[in-house]
PDB file of N, H, CA, C and O in Angstrom:
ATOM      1  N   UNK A   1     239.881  52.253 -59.250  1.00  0.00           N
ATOM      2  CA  UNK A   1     239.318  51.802 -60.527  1.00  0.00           C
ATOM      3  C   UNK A   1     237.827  52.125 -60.602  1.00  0.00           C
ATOM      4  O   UNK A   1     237.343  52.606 -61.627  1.00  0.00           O
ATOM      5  N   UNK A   2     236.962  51.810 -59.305  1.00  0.00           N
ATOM      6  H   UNK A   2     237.356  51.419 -58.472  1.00  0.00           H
ATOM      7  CA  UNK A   2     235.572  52.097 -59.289  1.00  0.00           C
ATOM      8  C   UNK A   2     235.269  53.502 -59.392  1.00  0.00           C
ATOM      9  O   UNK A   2     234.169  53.798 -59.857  1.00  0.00           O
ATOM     10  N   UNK A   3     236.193  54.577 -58.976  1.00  0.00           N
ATOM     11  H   UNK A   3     237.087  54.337 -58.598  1.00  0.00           H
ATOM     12  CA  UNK A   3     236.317  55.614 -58.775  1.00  0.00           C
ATOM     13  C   UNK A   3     236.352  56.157 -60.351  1.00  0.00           C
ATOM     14  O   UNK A   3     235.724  57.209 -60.473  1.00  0.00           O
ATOM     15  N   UNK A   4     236.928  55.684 -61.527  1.00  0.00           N
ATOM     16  H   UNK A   4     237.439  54.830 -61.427  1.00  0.00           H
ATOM     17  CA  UNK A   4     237.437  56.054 -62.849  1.00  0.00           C
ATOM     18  C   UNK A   4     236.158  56.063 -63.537  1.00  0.00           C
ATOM     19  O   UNK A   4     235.539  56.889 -64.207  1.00  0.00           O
ATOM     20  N   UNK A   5     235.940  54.690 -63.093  1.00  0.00           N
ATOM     21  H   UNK A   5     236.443  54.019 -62.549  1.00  0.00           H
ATOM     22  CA  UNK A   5     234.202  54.278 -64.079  1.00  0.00           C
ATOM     23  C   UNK A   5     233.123  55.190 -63.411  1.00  0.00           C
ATOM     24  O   UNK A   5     232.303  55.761 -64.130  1.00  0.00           O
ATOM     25  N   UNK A   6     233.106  55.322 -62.219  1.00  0.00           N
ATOM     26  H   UNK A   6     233.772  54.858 -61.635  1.00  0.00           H
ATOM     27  CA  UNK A   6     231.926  56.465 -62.286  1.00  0.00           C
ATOM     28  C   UNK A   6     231.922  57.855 -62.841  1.00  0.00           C
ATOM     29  O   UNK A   6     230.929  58.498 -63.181  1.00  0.00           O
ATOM     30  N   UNK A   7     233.343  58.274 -62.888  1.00  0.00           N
ATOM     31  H   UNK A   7     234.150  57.752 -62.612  1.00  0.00           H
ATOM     32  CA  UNK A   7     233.470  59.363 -63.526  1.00  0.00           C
ATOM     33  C   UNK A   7     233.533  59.514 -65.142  1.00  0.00           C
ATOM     34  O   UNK A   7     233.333  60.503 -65.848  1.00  0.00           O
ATOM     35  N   UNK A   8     233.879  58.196 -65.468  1.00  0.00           N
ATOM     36  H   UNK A   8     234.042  57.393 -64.895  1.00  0.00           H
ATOM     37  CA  UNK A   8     233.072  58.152 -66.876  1.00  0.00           C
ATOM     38  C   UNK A   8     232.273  58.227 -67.090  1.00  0.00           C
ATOM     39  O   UNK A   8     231.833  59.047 -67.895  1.00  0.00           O
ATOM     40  N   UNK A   9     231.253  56.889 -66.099  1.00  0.00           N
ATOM     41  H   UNK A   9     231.611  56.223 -65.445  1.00  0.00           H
ATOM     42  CA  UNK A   9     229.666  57.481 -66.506  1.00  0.00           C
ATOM     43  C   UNK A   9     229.416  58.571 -66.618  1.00  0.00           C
ATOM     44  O   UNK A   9     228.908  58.822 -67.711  1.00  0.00           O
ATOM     45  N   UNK A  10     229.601  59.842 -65.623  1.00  0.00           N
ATOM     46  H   UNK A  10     230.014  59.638 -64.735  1.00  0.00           H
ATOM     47  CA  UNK A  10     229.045  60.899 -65.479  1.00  0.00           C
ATOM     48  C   UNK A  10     229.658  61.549 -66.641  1.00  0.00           C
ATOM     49  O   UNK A  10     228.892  62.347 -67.182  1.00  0.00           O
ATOM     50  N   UNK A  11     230.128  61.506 -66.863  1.00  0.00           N
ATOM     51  H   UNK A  11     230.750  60.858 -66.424  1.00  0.00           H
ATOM     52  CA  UNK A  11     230.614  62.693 -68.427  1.00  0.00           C
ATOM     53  C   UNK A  11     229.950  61.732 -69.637  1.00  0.00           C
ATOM     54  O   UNK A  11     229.834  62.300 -70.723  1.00  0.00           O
ATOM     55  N   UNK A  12     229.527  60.408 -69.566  1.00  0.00           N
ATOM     56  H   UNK A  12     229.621  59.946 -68.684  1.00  0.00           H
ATOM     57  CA  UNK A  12     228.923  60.349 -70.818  1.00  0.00           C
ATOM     58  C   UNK A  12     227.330  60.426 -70.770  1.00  0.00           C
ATOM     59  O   UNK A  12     226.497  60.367 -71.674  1.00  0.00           O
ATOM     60  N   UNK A  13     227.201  60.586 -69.328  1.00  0.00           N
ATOM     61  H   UNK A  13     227.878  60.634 -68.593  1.00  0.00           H
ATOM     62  CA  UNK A  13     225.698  60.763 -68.924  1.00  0.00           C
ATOM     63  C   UNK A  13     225.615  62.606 -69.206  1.00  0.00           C
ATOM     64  O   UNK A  13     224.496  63.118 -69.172  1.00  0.00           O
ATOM     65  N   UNK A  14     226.261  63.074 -69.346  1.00  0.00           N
ATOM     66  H   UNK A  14     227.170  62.658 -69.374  1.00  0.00           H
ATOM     67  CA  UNK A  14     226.428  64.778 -68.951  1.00  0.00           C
ATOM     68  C   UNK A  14     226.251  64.606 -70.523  1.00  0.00           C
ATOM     69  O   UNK A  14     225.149  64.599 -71.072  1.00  0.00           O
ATOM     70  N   UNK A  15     227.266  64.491 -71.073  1.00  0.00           N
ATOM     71  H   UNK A  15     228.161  64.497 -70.628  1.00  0.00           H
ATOM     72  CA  UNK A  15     226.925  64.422 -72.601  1.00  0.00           C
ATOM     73  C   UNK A  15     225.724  63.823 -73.442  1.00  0.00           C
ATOM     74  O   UNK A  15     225.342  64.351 -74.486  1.00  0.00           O
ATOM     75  N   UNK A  16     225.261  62.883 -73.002  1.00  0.00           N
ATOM     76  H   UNK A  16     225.571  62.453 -72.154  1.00  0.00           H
ATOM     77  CA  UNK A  16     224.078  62.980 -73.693  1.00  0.00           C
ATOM     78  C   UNK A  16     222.901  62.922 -73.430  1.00  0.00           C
ATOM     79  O   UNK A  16     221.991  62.209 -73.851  1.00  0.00           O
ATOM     80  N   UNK A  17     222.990  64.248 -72.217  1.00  0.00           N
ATOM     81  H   UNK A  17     223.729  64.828 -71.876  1.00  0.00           H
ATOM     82  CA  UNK A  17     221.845  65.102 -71.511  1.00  0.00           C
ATOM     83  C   UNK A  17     222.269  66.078 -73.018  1.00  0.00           C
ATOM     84  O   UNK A  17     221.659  66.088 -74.088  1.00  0.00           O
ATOM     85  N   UNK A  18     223.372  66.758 -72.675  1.00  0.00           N
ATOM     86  H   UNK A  18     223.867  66.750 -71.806  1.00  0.00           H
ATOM     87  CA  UNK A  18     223.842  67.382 -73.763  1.00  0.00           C
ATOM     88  C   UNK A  18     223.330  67.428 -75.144  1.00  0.00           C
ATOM     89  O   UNK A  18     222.585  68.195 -75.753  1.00  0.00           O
ATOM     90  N   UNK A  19     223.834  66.590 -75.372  1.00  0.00           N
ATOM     91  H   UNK A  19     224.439  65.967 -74.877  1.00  0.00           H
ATOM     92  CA  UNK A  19     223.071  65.906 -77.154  1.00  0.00           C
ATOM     93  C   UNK A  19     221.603  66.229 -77.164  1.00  0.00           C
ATOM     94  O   UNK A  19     221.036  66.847 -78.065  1.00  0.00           O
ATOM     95  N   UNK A  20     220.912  65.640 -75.821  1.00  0.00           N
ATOM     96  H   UNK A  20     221.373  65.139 -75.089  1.00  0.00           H
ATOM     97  CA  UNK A  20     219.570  65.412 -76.530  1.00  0.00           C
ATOM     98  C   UNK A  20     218.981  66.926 -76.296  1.00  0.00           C
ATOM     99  O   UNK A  20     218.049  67.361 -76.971  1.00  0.00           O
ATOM    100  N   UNK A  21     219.591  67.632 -75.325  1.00  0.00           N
ATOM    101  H   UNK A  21     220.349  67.278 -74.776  1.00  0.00           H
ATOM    102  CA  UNK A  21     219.168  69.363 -75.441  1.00  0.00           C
ATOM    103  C   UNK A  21     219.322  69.774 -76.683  1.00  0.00           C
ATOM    104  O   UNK A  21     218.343  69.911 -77.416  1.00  0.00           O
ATOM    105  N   UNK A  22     220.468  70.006 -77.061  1.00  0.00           N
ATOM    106  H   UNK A  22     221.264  69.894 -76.465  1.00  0.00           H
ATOM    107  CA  UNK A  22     220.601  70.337 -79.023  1.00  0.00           C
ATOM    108  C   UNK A  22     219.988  69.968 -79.405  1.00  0.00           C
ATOM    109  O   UNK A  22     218.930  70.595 -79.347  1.00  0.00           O
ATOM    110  N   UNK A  23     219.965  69.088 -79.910  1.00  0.00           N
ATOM    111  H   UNK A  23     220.825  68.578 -79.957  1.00  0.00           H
ATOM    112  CA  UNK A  23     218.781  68.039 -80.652  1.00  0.00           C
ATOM    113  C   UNK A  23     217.544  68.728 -80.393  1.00  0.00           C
ATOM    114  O   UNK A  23     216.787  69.101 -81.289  1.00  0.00           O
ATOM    115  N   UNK A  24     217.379  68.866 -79.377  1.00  0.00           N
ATOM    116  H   UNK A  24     217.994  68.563 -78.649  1.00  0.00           H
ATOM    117  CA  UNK A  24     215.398  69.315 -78.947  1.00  0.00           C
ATOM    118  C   UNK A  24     215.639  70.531 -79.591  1.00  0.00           C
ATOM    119  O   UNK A  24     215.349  70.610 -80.785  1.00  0.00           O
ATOM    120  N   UNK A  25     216.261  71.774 -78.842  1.00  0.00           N
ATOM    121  H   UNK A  25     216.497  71.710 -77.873  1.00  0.00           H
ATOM    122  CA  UNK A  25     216.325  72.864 -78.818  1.00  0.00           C
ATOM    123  C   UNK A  25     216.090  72.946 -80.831  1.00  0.00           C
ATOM    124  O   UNK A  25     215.077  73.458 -81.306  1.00  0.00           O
ATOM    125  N   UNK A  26     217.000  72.464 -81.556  1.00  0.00           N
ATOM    126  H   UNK A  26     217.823  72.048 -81.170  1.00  0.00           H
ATOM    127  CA  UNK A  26     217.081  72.768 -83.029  1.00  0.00           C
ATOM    128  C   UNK A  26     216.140  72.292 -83.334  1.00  0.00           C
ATOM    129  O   UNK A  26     215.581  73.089 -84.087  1.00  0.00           O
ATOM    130  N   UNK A  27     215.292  71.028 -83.166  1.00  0.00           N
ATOM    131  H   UNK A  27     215.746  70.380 -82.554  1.00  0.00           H
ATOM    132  CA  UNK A  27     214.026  70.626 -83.569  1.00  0.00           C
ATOM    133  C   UNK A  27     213.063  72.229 -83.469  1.00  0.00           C
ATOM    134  O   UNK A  27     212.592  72.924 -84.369  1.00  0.00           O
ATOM    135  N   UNK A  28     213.053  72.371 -82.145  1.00  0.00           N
ATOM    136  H   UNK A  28     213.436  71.807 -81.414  1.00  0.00           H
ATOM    137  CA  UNK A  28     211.990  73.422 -81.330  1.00  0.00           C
ATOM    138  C   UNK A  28     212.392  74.843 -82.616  1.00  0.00           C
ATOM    139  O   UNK A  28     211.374  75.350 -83.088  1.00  0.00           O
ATOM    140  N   UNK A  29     213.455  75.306 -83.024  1.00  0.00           N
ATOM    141  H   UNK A  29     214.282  74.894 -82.640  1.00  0.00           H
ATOM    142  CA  UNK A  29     213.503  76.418 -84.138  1.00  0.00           C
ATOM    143  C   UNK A  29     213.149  76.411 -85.204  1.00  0.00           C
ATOM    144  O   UNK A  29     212.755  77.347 -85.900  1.00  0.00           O
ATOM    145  N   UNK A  30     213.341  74.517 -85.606  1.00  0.00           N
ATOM    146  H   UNK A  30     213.660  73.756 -85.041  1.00  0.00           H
ATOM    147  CA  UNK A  30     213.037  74.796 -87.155  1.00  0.00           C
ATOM    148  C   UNK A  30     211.745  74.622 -86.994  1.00  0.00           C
ATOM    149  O   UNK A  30     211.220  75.259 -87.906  1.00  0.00           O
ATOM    150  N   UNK A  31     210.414  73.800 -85.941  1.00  0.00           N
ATOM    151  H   UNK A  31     210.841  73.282 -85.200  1.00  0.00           H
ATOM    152  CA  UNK A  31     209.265  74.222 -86.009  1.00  0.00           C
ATOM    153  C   UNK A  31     208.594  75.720 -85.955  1.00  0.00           C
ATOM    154  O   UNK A  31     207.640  75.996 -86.683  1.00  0.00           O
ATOM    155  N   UNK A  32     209.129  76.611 -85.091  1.00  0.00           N
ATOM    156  H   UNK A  32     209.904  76.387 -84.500  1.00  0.00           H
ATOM    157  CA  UNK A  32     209.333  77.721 -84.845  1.00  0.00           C
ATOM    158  C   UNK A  32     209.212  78.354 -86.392  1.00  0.00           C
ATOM    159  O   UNK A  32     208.228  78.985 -86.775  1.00  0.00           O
ATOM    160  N   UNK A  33     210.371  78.075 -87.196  1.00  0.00           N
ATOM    161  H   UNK A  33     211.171  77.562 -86.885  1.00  0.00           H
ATOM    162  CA  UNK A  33     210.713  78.729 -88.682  1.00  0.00           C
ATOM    163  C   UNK A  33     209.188  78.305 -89.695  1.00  0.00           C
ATOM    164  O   UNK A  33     208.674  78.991 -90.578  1.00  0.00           O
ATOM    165  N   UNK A  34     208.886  77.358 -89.332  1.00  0.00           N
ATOM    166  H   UNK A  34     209.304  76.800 -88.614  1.00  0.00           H
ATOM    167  CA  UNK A  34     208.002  76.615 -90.152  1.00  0.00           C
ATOM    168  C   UNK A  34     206.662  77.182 -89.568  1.00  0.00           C
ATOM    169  O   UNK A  34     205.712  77.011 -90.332  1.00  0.00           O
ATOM    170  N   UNK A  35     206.462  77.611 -88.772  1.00  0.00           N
ATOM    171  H   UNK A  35     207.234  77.750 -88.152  1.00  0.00           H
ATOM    172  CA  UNK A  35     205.390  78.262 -88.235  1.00  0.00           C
ATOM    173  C   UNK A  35     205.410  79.820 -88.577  1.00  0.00           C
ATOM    174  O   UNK A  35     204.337  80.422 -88.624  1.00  0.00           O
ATOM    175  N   UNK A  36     206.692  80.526 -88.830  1.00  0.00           N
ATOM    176  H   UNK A  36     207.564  80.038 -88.791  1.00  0.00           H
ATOM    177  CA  UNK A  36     206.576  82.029 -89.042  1.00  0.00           C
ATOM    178  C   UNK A  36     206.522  82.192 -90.562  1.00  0.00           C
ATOM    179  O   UNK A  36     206.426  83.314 -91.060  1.00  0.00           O
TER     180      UNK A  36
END
């Protein structure tokens, strides 16, 4: 059972490492756009 829940954590910790990369990364272009 302890074994299940850590491996959840880690995929919802993986995911929203995930998320917040997108998130940055598309922020970081449309400043990018707004600058060219």
């Amino acid at each position: 059972m302890a074994k299940i829940c850590l491996m959840v954590g880690k995929v919802m910790t993986a995911y929203l490492v995930l998320e917040a990369t997108t998130s940055f990364m598309v922020r970081l272009e449309t400043i990018s756009y707004q600058v060219i």
